[in-house]
ZASE-584242 format. One record per residue (C-alpha): chain; x, y, z. Coordinates in steps of 0.25 Angstrom, whole numbers. Layout:
+-------+-------+-------+-------+
! kette !    c1 !    c2 !    c3 !
+-------+-------+-------+-------+
!     A !     X !     Y !     Z !
...
+-------+-------+-------+-------+
END
This chain:
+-------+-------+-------+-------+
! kette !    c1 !    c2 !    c3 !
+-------+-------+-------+-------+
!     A !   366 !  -473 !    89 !
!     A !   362 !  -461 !    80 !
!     A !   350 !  -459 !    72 !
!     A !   352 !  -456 !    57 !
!     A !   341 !  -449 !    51 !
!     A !   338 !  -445 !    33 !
!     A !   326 !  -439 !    29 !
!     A !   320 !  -433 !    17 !
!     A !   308 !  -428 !    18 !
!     A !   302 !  -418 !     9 !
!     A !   287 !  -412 !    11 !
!     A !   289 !  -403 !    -3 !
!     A !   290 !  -389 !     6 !
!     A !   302 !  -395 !    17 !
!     A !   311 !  -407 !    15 !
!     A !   319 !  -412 !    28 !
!     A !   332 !  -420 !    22 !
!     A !   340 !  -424 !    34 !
!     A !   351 !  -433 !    34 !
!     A !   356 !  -433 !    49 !
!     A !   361 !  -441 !    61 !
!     A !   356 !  -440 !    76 !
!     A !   366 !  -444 !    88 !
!     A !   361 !  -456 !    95 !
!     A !   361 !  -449 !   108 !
!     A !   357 !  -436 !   113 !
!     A !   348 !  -424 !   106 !
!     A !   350 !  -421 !    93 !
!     A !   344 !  -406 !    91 !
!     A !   336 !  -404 !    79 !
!     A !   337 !  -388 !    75 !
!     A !   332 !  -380 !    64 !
!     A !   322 !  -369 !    61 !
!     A !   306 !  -372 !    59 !
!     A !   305 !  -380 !    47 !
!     A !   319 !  -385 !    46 !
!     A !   314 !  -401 !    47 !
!     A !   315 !  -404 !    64 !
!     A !   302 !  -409 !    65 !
!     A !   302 !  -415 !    51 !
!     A !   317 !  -423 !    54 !
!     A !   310 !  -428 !    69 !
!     A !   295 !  -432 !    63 !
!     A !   305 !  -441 !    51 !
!     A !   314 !  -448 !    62 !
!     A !   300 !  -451 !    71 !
!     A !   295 !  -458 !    56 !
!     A !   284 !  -447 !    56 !
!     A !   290 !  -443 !    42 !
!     A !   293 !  -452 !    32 !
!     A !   301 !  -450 !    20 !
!     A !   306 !  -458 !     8 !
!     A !   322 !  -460 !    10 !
!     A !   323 !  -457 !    25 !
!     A !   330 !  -464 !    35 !
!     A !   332 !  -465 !    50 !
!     A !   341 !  -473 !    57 !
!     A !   340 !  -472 !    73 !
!     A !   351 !  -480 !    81 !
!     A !   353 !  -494 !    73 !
!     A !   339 !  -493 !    69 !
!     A !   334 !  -488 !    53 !
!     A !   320 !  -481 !    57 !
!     A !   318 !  -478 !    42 !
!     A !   325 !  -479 !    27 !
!     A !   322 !  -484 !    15 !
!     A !   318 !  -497 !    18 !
!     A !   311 !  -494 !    33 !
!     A !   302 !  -485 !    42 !
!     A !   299 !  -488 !    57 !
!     A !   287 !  -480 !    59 !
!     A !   284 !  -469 !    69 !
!     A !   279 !  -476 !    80 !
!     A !   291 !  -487 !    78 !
!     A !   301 !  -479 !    80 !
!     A !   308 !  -476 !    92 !
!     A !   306 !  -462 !    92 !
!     A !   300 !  -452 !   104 !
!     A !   297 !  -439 !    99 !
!     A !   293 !  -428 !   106 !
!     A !   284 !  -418 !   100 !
!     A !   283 !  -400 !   102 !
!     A !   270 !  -404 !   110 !
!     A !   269 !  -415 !   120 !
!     A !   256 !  -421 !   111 !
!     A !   253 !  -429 !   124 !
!     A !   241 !  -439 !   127 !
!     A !   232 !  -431 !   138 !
!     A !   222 !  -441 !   141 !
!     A !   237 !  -449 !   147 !
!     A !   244 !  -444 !   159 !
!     A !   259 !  -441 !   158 !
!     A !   264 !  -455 !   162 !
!     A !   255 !  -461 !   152 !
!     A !   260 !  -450 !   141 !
!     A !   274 !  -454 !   143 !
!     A !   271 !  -469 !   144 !
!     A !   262 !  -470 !   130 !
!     A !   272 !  -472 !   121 !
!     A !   279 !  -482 !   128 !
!     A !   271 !  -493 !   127 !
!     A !   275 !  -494 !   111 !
!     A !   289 !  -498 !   115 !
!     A !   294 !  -512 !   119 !
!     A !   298 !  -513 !   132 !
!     A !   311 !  -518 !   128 !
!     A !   312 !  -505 !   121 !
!     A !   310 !  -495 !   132 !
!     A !   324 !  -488 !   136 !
!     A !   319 !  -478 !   144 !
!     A !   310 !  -480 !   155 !
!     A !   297 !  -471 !   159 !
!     A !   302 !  -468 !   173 !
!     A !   316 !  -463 !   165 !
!     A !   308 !  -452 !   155 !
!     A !   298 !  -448 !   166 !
!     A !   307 !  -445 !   176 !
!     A !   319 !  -438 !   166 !
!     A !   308 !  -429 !   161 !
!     A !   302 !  -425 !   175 !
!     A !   288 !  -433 !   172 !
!     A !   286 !  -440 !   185 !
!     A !   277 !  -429 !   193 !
!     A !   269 !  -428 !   180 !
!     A !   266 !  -442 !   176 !
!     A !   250 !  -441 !   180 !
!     A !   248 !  -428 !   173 !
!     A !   239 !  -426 !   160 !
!     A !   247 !  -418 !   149 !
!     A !   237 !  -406 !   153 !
!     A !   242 !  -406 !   166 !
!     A !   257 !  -403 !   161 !
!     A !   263 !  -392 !   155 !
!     A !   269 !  -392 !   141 !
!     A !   284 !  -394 !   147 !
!     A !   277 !  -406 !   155 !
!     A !   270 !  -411 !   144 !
!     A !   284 !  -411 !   133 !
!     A !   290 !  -420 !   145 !
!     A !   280 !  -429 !   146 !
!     A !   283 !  -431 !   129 !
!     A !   296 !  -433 !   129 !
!     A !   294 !  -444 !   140 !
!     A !   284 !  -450 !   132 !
!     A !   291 !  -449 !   119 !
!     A !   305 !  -456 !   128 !
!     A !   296 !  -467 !   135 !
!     A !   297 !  -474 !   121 !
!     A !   312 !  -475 !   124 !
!     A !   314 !  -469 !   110 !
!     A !   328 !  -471 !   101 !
!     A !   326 !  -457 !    99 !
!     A !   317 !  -445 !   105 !
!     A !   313 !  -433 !    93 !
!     A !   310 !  -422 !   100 !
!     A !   302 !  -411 !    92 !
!     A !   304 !  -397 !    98 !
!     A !   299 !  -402 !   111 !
!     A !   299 !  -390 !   118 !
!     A !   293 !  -381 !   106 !
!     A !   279 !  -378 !   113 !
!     A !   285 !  -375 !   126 !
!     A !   289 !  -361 !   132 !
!     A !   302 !  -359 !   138 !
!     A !   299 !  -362 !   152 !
!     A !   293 !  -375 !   149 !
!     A !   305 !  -377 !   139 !
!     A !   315 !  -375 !   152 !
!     A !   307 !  -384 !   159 !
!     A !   309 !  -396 !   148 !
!     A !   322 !  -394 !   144 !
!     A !   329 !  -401 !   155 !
!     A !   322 !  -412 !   154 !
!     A !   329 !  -415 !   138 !
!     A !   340 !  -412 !   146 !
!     A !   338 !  -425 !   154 !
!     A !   334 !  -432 !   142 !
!     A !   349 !  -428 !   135 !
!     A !   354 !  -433 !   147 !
!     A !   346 !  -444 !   152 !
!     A !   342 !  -454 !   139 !
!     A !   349 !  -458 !   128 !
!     A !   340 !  -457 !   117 !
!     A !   342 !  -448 !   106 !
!     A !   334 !  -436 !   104 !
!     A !   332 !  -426 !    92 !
!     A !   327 !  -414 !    98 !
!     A !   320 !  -404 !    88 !
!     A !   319 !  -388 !    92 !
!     A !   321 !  -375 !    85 !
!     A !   326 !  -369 !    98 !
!     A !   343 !  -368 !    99 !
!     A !   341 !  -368 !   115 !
!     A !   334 !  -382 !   115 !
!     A !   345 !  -387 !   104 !
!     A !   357 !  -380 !   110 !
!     A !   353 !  -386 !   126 !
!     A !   349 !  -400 !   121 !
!     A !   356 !  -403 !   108 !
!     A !   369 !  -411 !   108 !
!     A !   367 !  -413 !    93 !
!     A !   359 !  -406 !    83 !
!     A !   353 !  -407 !    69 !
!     A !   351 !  -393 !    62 !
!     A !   338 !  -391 !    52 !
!     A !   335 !  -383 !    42 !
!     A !   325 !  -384 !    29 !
!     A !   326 !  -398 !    33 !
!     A !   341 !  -402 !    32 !
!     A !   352 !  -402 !    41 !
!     A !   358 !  -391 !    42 !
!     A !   369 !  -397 !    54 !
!     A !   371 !  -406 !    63 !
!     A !   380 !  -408 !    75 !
!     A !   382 !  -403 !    90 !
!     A !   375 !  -393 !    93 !
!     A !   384 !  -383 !    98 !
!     A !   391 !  -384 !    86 !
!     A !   379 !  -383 !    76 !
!     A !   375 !  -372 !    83 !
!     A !   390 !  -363 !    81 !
!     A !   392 !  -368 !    67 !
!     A !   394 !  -356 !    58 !
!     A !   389 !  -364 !    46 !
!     A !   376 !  -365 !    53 !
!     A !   365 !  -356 !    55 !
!     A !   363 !  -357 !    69 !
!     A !   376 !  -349 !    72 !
!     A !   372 !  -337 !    65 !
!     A !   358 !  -338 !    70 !
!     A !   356 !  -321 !    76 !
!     A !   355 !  -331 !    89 !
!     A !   366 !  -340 !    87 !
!     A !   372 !  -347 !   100 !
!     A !   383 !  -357 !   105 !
!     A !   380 !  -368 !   112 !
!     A !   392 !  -372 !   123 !
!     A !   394 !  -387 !   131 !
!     A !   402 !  -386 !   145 !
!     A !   401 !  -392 !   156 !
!     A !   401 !  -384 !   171 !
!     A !   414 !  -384 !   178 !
!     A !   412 !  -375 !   189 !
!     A !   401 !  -365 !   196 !
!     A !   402 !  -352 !   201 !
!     A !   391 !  -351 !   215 !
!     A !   395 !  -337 !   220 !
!     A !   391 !  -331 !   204 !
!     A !   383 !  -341 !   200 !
!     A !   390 !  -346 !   188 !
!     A !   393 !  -361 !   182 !
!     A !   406 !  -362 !   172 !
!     A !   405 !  -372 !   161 !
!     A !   418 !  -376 !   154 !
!     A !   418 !  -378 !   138 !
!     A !   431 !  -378 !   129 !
!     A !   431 !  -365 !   128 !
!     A !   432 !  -361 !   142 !
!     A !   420 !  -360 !   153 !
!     A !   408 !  -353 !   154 !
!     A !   402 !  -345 !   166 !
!     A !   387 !  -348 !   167 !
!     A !   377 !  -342 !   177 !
!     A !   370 !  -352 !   184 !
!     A !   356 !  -348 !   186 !
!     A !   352 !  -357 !   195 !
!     A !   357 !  -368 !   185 !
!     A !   368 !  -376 !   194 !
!     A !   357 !  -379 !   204 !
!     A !   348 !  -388 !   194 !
!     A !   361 !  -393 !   190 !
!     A !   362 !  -385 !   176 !
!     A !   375 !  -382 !   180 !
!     A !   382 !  -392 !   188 !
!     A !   396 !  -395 !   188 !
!     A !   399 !  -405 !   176 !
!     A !   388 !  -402 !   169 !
!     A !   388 !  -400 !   155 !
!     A !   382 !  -387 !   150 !
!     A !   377 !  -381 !   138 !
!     A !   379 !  -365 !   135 !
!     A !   372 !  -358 !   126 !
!     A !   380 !  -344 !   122 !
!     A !   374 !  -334 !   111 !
!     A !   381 !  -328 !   100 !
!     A !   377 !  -314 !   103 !
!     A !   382 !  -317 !   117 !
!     A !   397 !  -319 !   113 !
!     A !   407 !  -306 !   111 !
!     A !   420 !  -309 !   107 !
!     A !   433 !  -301 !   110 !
!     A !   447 !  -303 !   105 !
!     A !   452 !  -302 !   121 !
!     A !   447 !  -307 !   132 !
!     A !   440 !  -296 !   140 !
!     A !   442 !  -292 !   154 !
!     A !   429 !  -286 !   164 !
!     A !   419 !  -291 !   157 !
!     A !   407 !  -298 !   162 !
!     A !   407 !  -308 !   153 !
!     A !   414 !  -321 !   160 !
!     A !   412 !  -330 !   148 !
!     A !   424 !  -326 !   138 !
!     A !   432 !  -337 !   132 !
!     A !   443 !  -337 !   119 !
!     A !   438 !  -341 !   106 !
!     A !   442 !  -342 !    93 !
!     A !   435 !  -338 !    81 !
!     A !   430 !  -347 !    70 !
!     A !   422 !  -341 !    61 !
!     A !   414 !  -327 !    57 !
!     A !   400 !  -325 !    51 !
!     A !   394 !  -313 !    46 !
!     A !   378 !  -311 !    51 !
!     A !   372 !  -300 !    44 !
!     A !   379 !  -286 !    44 !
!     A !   382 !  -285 !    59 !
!     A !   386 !  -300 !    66 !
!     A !   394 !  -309 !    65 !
!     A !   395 !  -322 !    69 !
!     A !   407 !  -329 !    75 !
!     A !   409 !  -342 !    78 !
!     A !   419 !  -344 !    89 !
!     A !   428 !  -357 !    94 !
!     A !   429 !  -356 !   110 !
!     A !   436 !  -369 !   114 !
!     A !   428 !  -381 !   105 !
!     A !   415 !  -373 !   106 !
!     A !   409 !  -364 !    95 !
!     A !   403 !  -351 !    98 !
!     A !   396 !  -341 !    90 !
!     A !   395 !  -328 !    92 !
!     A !   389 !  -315 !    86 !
!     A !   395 !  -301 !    85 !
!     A !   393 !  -289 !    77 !
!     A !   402 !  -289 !    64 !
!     A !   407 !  -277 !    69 !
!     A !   413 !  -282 !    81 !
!     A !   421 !  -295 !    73 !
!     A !   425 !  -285 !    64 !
!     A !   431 !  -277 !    76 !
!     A !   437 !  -290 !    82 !
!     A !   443 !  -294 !    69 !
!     A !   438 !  -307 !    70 !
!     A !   442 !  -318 !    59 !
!     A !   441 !  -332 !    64 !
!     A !   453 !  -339 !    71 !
!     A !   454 !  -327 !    80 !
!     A !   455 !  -329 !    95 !
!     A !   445 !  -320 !   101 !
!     A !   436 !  -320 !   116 !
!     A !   420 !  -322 !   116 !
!     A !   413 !  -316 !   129 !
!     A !   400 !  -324 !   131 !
!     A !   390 !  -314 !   138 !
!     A !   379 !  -325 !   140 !
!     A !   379 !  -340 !   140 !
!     A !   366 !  -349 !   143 !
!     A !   365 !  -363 !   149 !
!     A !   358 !  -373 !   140 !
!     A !   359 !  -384 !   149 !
+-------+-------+-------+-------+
END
């Protein structure tokens, strides 16, 4: 299954014209700046925008051309909004239940029992939306948005109007999701954390075309992209955790490249990072140094051979330089002054010394 979605649609001041195919399983980021046509892209696939000359094919199913339009509330669709717009006057069970009556019984794939207990719901079915916080209230919508057993879930920068600690508190649970139910979703944010720990695929936005598309580690290190030469640019690394360190407290995870040492920070015992698992490292260019040796009495234990791939000037001082290291991509940032020093061209076989990595997930 994938979904293939065209749209032209043009309100004078800003026109979104997409051509661009989702995978059929699961999330599919949906990244840009403010204005770039998220929103606009997600409201058109739910049929609250109609154009002339759009089309949206989901599965097997045409949704819309030129000859058909299912309307909103046909349409197999569960979206998640920023705020949770619940019904107060209806306790959480009967939130999450409300939308489900619509939907044949033949039809229903995933059961109430399933959603409630994946988003961590059953200790809160009779509260009222006033007795939840905001983290508590954006759980109770996504459940109610999957108890239609949707083909697809939109999700519009569903964590938007929460601060970070209710954002921590959430995230785990689209963790679940990934992992638990196959149905598709296409998850909106402007964040690159959000995108980088949840995407497997992404769809890049601006002025309302598509700029890329692809995984999203490699979206995120290509040079003919502006995310790599963004003053906070970042790689975005997939290992998996081959062995733990107890007595210094460190996890190693193991990627073409090599293997890096993590500091656990409590993480092994929630099962973050348990043997086998697979992990995702989030490493910042202006937290890669790169040597033409491999140096000796240092404190950084993350060094690994790469080789270089390409060079690009940012402003009068940095440079950026995209690096192979194994299969995986990594940008980093250095003064021009130092690549100068170096020497460096691409092809060259050179070190990087990572000084910092964080766990995404």
């Amino acid at each position: 299954m994938s979904i293939e979605a065209r749209f032209q649609i043009d309100r004078g001041d800003f026109c979104l014209d997409v051509d661009v195919r989702f995978p059929g399983r699961g999330v599919s980021a949906v990244f840009g700046p403010s204005g770039s046509g998220k929103t606009t892209l997600l409201r058109a696939m739910a049929g609250l925008e109609k154009a002339a000359g759009s089309y949206l094919k989901v599965g097997d199913q045409v949704w819309q051309d030129e000859t058909c339009f299912i309307a909103p509330h046909r349409r197999a669709v569960g979206y998640v909004f920023q705020e949770p717009s619940l019904f107060e006057h209806l306790d959480v069970r009967r939130n999450i239940a409300y939308g489900r009556k619509r939907v044949a019984p033949e039809a229903r794939k995933v059961s109430l029992e399933h959603v409630i207990d994946l988003l961590g719901l059953g200790r809160l079915l009779a509260r009222y939306p006033r007795q939840l916080s905001g983290g508590e209230q954006q759980r109770v919508a996504i459940a109610r948005a999957l108890a239609t057993s949707p083909a697809v879930l939109l999700m519009d920068e569903p964590l938007a109007s929460l601060d970070e600690a209710r954002k921590d508190e959430i995230l785990p649970y689209f963790e679940s999701l990934h992992r638990e139910l196959d149905i598709p979703m296409l998850y909106v944010s402007h964040s690159k954390d959000e995108v980088m720990r949840l995407g497997d695929h992404m769809v890049l936005l601006d002025k309302g075309r598509v700029l890329a598309t692809g995984g999203v580690a490699e979206v995120f290190s290509s040079m003919d992209l502006p995310l790599a030469h963004a003053p906070d640019a970042r790689s975005v690394i997939e290992g998996v955790v081959v062995a733990q360190d107890e007595e210094f407290g460190l996890s190693y995870v193991e990627f073409s490249g090599g293997r890096f040492a993590v500091a656990n920070n409590g993480l092994v015992a929630d099962e973050s990072l348990v043997l086998g698992s697979t992990v995702r490292l989030l490493v910042r260019a202006s937290d890669i140094s790169v040597t033409l040796e491999r140096a000796s009495n240092t404190s950084v234990m993350n060094v690994f051979a790469a080789t270089v791939a390409e060079l690009a000037r940012e402003g009068a001082a940095h440079v950026t330089v995209s690096l192979s290291v194994g299969a995986v991509a990594m940008i980093a940032r250095i003064t021009r002054k130092s690549a100068t020093v170096l020497g460096l061209e691409p092809g060259m076989r050179v070190f990087v010394q990572i000084k910092s990595v964080a766990l995404l997930r």
